[in-house]
Structure formats: C-alpha cells, structure tokens
C-alpha positions as CSV (number, residue, x, y, z in Angstrom):
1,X,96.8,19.8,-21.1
2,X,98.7,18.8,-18.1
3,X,96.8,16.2,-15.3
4,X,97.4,16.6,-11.7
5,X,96.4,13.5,-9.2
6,X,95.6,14.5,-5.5
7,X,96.1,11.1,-3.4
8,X,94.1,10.8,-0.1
9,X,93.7,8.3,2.5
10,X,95.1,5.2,0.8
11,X,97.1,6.8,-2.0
12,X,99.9,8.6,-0.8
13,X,102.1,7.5,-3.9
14,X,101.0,6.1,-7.5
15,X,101.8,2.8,-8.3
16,X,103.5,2.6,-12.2
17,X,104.6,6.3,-11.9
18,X,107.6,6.9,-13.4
19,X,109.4,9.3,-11.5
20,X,111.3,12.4,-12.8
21,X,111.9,14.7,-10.1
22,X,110.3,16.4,-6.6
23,X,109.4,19.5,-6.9
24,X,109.2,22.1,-3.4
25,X,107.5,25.4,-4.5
26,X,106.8,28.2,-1.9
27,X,103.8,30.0,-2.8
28,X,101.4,33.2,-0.8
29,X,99.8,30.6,1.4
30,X,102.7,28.9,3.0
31,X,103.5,25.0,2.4
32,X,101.6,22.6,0.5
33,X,101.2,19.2,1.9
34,X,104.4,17.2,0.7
35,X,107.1,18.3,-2.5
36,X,104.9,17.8,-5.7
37,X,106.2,14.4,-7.7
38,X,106.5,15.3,-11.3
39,X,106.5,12.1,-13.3
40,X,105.4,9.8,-16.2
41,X,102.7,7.5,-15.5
42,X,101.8,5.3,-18.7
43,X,104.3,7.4,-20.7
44,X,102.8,10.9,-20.0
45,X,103.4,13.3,-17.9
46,X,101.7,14.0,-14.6
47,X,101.9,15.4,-11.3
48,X,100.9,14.2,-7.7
49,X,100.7,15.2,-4.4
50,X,100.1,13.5,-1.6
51,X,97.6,15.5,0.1
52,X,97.7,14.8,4.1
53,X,101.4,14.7,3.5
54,X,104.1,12.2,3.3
55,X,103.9,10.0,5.6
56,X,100.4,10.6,5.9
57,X,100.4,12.3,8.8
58,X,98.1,16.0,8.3
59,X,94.5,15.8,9.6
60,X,91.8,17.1,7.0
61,X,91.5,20.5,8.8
62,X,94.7,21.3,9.0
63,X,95.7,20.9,5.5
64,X,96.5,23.6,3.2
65,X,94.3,23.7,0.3
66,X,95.3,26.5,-0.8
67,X,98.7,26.0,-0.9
68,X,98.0,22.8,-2.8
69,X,95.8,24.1,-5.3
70,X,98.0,27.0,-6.4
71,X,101.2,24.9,-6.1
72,X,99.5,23.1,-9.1
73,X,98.4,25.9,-11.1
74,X,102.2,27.0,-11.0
75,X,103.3,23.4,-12.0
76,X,101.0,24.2,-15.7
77,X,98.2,21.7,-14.1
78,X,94.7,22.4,-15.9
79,X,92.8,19.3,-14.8
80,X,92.4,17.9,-11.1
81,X,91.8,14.4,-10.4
82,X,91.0,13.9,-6.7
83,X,91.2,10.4,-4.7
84,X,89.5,10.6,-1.9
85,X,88.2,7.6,1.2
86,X,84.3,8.3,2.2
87,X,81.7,6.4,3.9
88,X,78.5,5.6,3.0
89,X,75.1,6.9,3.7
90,X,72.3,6.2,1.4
91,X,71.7,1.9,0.7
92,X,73.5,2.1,-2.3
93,X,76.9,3.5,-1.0
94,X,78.6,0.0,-0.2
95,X,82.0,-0.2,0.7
96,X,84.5,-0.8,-1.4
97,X,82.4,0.7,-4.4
98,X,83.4,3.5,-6.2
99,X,81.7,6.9,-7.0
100,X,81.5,10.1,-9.8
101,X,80.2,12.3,-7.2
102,X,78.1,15.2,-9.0
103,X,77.4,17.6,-5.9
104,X,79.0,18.4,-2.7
105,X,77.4,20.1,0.4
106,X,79.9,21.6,3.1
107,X,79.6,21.5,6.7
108,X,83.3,22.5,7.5
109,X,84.3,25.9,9.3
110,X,87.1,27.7,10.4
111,X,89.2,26.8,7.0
112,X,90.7,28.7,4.4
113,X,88.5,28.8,1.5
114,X,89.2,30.9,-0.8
115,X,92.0,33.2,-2.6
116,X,89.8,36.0,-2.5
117,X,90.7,38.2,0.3
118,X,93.2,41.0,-0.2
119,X,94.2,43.2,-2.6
120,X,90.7,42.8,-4.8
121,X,90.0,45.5,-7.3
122,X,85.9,44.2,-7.2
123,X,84.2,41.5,-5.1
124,X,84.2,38.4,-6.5
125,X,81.9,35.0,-6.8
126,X,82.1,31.9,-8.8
127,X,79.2,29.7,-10.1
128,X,79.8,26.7,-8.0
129,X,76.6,25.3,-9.5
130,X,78.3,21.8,-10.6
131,X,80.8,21.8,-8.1
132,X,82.5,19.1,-10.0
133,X,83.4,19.3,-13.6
134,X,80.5,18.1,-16.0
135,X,83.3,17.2,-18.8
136,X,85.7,15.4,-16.3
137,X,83.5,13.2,-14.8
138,X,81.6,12.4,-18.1
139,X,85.1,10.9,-19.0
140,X,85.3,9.0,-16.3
141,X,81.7,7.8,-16.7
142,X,82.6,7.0,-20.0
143,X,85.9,5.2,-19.3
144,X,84.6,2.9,-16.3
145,X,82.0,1.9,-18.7
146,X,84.6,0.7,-21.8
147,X,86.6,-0.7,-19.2
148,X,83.9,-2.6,-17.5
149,X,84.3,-0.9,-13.7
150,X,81.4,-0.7,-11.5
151,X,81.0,2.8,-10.2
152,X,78.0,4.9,-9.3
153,X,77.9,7.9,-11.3
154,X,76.3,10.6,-8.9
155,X,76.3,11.3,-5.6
156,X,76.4,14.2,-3.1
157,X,79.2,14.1,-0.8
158,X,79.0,16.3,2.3
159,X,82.2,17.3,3.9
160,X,82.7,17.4,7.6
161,X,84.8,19.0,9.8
162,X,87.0,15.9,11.1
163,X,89.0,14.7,12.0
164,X,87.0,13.0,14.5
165,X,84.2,10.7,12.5
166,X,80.7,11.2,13.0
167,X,77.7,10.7,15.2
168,X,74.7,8.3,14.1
169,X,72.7,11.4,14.5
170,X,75.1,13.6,12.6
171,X,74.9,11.2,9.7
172,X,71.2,11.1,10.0
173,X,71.1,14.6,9.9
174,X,73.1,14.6,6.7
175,X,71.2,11.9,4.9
176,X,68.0,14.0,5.2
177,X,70.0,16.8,3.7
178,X,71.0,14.7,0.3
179,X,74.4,13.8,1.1
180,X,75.1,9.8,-0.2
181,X,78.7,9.8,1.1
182,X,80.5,11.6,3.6
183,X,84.5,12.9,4.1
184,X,86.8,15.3,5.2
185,X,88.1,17.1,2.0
186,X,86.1,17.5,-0.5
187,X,86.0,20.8,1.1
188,X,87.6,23.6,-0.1
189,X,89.2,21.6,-2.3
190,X,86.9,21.9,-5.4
191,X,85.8,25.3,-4.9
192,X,89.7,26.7,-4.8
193,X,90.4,24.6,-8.2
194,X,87.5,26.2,-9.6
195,X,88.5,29.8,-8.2
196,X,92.1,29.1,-10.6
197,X,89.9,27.9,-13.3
198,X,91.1,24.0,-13.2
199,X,88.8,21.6,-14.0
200,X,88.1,19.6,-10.8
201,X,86.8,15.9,-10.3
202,X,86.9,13.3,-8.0
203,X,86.8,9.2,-8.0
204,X,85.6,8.4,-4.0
205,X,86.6,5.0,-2.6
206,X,83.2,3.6,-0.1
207,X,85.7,2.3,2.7
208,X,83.1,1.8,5.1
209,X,79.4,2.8,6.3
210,X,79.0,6.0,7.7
211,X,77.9,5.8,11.7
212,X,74.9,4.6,12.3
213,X,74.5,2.3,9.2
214,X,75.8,-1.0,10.3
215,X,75.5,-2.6,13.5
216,X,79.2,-3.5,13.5
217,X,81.6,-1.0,15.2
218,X,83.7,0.8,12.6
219,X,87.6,-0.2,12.8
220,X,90.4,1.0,10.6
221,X,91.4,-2.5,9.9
222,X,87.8,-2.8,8.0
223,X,88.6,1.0,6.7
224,X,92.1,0.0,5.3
225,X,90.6,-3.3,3.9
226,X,87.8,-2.0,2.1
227,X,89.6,0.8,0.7
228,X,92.5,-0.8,-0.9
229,X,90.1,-2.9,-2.3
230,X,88.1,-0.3,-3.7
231,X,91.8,1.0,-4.8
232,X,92.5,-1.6,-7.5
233,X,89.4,0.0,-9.5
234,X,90.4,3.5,-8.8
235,X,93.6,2.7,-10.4
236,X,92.2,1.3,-13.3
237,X,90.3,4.4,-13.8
238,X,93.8,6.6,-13.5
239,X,95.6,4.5,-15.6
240,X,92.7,5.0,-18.4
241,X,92.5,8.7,-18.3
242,X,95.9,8.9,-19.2
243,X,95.3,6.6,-22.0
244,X,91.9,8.6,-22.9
245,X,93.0,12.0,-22.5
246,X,96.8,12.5,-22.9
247,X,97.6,10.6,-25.9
C-alpha cells in the first residue's frame, strides 16, 4: 500500500519528511498543483502534494483536481489523506479542533468533476454514499484515541465555491442543511479519488467560526493562529498512520 498526503491551507510541506526526489508528471487534464514530493516520512514511503501550489498561491476553484488525483494514481498511491482549513458552524466546531468528517454536501459549480466524459463505452456512476472512506477514518478514529488527541469523529462539511468566504446568511443556510464545517475543497476532491478507486479521507483543522457565529470580525491573523495550532494534532495523527499502517 502506498499513502499519499494532500496539504492545504497551512501545510504546504511536511515537517520530518525525508525527501527523495520531485516528481513533474503530465497527465489528460493538464498540470497538477506543484511537482509531487516523493519521500520517507518516519522511515516509509509517501507522497505529497501541495495542493494550492507551492507557494500557495492557487485559489480553491481554480485548482486541478483532476490533475491531482490521477497524478497520484500514476505515482502507485491507493490511500488519500487530505488536510484541509474549515470553519465552524454547529456549537461544537471550535477552532482549532480537529475533525473525521463522515459526509460532505457540495455547493460548488462550474468545476471539473469528474473523469467521466469522453470516450465512455456505458454511462457511468459511483456510490458516493460514504463519501469518505469508512476503513480510513475508523483508523484515524482509532489512532487519535491511543494517542490521546481530541478530535470529533463526524461531521458534514459543505464545500463552497470560494474563494471569497461566506455570508452570515449563507452559513445559516447551510447549517439548516447539516453541514458542521464549511471549505473550499472538499469538492471534487473525494468524489475523483473514489472515481480511481483510492480510498479517500480527510483530517479538517477548525481555524475559525464560519460568518455569522462570532461577533468578532474574522481576520487571517486569527485564521493562521488557530490553524497552526490545530496543526500540531494533525501532525500527530500523520505521523501515527505511518506507524499504524505502513509498518
């Protein structure tokens, strides 16, 4: 089995990765994000990619899933960890805590979702049920327990649009929908990895409340502070998979 390790807002390289070589691949839906780093991280090997590029510098709907997602599948990638910044919408999504999100509603448009447009010998659907994989995020259910890390273990995340953030209404809007958290790229993100077969899940960082659920004016000072906070345990959680899984 071969890990790959998708770094958002916050990680856009892995600390205690051991670095082999870069790795530029073309693929049938243009550039990925940034050259895939192909290293060892706690004496095994992995792959990252910085998703909004390096420097961080692509907005959330202008990034090529695609691209991303079959880069790894060429690399021998089978599983899909996924770091992503949120905010928080029900009482219990505080910043700088971490969640297992189980579900995932999407309010994007206009992106490119899916591999499956030309060339098809049949129309073709996947169950997208559990958007995020039930074996994945047991393990790391599972491993923030043995290692004593505070995480909440479900949550819907709804995806917008971006890059702009949201209106209190918007937010309000999505709260009576179900969504606990809310970012930019959940979306298509873990329907593509599930298109290639690649078991998909993803550890959110709460770096700050959505619109609407604070009185205090959301900065990125407060966004950066809260999420590299909410990095350490993120980090603890990578660092255990590898241990868990890959040894």
């Amino acid at each position: 089995m071969s890990l790959g390790i998708i770094g958002g807002t916050g990680l856009t390289q892995l600390n205690g990765l051991e670095f082999i070589k870069e790795k530029t691949i073309k693929t049938p839906f243009g550039a990925p994000s940034a050259p895939f780093v192909i290293g060892k991280f706690k004496g095994e090997k992995i792959i990252f990619l910085a998703r909004h590029g390096k420097p961080h510098r692509i907005p959330p709907h202008e990034i090529n899933y695609r691209a991303n997602i079959w880069g790894l599948k060429k690399l021998g990638v089978d599983e899909i960890i996924s770091v992503v910044a949120v905010g928080g919408i029900s009482k219990s999504m505080k910043p700088m805590r971490i969640v297992i999100p189980d579900q995932i509603i999407d309010y994007t448009y206009a992106r490119k979702h899916t591999f499956f447009v030309k060339n098809l010998k049949e129309v073709t659907h996947i169950d997208f049920t559990h958007p995020y994989t039930p074996s994945l995020r047991r393990t790391l259910i599972k491993l923030a327990k043995k290692k004593k890390i505070k995480i909440i273990p479900t949550g819907t995340y709804g995806c917008t649009q971006g890059p702009r953030l949201e209106s209190a209404s918007e937010i309000l809007r999505m709260g009576r929908d179900g969504c606990d958290i809310v970012g930019m790229t959940g979306m298509p993100e873990a329907a593509l990895a599930r298109e290639l077969n690649l078991d998909y899940a993803s550890i959110a960082i709460i770096a700050n409340w959505a619109a609407g659920k604070s009185d205090a004016e959301i900065t990125m000072e407060d966004i950066h502070y809260y999420l590299a906070e909410g990095m350490k345990s993120a980090m603890k959680l990578l660092s255990g998979i590898v241990d868990t899984k890959y040894r």
